[in-house]
C-alpha positions in Angstrom: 82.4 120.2 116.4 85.7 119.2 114.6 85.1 117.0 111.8 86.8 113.4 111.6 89.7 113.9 109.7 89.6 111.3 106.8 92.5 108.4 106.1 95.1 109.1 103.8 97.6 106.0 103.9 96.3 102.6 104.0 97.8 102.4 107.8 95.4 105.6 108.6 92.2 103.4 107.2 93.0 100.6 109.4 93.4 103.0 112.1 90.2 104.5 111.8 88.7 100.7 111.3 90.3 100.0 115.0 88.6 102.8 116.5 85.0 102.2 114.4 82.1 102.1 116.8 80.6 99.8 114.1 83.5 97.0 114.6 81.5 94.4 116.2 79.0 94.0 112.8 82.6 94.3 110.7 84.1 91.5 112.2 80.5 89.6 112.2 80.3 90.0 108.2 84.4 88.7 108.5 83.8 85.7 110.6 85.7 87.0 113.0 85.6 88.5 117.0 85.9 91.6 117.3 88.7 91.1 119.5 90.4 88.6 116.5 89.8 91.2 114.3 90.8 94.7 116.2 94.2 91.8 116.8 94.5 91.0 112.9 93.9 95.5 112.0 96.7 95.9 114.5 99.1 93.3 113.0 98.5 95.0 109.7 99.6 98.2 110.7 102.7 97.0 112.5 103.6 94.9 109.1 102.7 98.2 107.0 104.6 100.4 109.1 108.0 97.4 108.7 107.6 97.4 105.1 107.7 100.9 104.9 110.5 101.5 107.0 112.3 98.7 105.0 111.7 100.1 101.7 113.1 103.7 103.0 116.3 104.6 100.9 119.7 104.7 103.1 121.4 108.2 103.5 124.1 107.1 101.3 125.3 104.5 99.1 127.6 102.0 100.4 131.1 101.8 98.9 132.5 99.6 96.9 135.2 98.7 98.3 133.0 97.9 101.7 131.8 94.2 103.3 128.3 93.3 101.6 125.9 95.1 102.9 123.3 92.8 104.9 119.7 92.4 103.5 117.3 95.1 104.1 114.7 94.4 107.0 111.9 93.8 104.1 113.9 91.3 102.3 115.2 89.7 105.4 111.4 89.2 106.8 108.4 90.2 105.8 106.3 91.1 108.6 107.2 88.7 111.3 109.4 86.2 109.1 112.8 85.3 109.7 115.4 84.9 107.5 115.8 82.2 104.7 119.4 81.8 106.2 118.1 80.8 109.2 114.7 79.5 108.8 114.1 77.9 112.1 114.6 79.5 115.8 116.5 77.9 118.2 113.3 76.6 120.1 112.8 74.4 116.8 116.5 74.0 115.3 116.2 69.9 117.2 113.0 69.7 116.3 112.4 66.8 113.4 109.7 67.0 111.0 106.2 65.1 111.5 106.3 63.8 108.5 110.0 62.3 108.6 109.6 60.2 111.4 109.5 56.6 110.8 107.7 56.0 114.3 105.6 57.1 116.9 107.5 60.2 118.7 105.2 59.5 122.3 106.2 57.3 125.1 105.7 53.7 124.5 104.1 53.4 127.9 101.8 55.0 129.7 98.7 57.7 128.6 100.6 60.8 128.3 98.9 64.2 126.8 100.0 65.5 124.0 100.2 69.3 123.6 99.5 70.6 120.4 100.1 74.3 118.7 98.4 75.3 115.7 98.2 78.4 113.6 96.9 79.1 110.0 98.1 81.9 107.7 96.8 83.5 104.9 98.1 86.4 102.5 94.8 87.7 101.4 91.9 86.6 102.9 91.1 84.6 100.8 95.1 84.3 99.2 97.8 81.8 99.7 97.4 80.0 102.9 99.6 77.7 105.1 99.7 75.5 108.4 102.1 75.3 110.8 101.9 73.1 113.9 104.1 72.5 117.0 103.8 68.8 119.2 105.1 68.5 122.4 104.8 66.4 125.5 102.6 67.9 128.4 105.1 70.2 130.8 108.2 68.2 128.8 110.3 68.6 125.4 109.0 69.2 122.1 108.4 66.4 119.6 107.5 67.7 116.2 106.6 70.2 114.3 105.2 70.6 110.9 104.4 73.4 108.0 102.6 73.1 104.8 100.7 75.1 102.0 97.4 74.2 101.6 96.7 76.5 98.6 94.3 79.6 98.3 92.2 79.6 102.0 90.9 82.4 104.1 92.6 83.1 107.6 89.6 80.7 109.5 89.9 77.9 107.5 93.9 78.0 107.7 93.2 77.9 110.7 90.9 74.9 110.8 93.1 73.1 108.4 96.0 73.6 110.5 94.0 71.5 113.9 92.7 69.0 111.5 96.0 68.4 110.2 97.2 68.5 113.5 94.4 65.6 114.7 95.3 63.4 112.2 99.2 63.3 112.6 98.1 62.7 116.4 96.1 59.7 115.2 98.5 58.0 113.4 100.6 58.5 116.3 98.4 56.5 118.1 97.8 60.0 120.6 94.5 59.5 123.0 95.0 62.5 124.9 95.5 66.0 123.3 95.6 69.6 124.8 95.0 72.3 121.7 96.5 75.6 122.2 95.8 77.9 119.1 95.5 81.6 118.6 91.9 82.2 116.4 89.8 83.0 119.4 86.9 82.0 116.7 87.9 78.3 116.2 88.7 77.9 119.6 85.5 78.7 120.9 83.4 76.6 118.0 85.4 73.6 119.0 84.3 73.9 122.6 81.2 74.6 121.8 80.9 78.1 122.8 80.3 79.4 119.4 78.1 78.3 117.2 79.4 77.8 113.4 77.5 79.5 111.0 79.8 79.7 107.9 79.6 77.0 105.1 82.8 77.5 104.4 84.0 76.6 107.6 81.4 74.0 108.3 82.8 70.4 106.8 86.2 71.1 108.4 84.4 71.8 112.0 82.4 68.6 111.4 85.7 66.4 110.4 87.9 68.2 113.3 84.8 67.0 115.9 84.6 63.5 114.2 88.3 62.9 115.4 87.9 64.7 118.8 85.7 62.2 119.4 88.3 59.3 119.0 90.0 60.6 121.8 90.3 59.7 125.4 91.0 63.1 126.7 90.8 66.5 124.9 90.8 70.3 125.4 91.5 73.3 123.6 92.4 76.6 124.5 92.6 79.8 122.9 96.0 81.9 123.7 97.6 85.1 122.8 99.6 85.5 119.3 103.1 85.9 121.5 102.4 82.3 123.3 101.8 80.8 119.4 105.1 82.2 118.0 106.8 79.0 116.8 103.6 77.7 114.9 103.3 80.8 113.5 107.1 81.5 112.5 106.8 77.6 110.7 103.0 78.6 108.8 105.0 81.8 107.8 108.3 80.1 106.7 105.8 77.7 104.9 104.0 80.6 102.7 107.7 82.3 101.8 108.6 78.9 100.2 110.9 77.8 103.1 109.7 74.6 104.0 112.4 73.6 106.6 113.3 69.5 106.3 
């Protein structure tokens, strides 16, 4: 029988932690699903593998006399960031900040739902953590959006600050209908009740997100693939490399 052939680079360990037969008690001891996490080992080889190819010296070094050379991949973004030149994609370039809006941005009549994106990041697990948060109307425009640091937090409680943020800019909008869309297949599924929470950490920010669900006319939450959650993530990213856009 061949023997396993053991790691050697960090991408090779979280390989191997991909392909573990053991991965469902992993991701129990993370908080996680084993889907969220097999997601998350993925992500972190695809960011391991950027920065490496980033960081690989060029052939030769560029004249002098030539144009500025544009910055390196791993200084332009790290991982899935985009540049501090551009901070914001098109999708959110017209989009004003949450905060900076001196009134309610839903229709004054009528009950419409508002659609909400949420995503929390963290460098660490725990680390430095952020928000980011897209509002939109129902099958119409977007309204708002909004990014924030929220100091050292693990990747599930970014996540739950990010919809209890969310929640409360909604209330002082006035909002009584609400349609959740967020990527943490975990917090999705404790919000509707499908999962119990067991974690104390996570435990006072389930209660206040439910105590404010319960305000609410209409609500329901849905959990969706990264690639559908790519503006709230872009802004909780921009957030933890300092670029808070206006």
């Amino acid at each position: 029988m061949t023997e396993p052939s053991q790691p050697v680079t960090l991408g090779d360990l979280l390989l191997a932690l991909e392909r573990t037969e053991n991965l469902r008690s992993l991701a129990r001891e993370c908080g996680l699903t084993p889907g969220d996490l097999k997601r998350r080992l993925r992500q972190w080889r695809r960011e391991l593998a950027d920065e490496a190819e980033a960081t690989t010296p060029d052939a030769a070094p560029v004249p002098a006399a030539a144009e500025p050379a544009p910055a390196t991949k791993g200084a332009a973004t790290r991982g899935r960031r985009k540049p501090a030149a551009a901070p914001l994609p098109p999708d959110l370039a017209a989009v004003p900040a949450a905060t900076g809006l001196s009134a309610s941005p839903l229709p004054a009549t009528g009950s419409p739902v508002l659609e909400v994106w949420t995503d929390g990041a963290s460098r660490g697990n725990p680390g430095p953590a952020s928000v980011g948060i897209v509002f939109g109307l129902k099958g119409g425009d977007l309204l708002a959006r909004h990014a924030e640091t929220i100091g050292v937090a693990t990747n599930n409680v970014a996540e739950y600050r990010a919809v209890l943020r969310a929640l409360e800019l909604a209330a002082g909008w006035g909002a009584s209908r609400i349609s959740l869309q967020l990527d943490s297949e975990l917090v999705a599924r404790q919000i509707s009740g499908q999962y119990r929470v067991k974690s104390q950490d996570l435990l006072p920010f389930y209660r206040q997100v439910m105590d404010l669900i319960r305000e609410l006319d209409g609500f329901s939450v849905r959990h969706i693939r990264r690639e559908r959650n790519t503006l709230a993530d872009v802004l909780a990213n921009l957030a933890l490399d300092g670029h808070l856009p206006d």
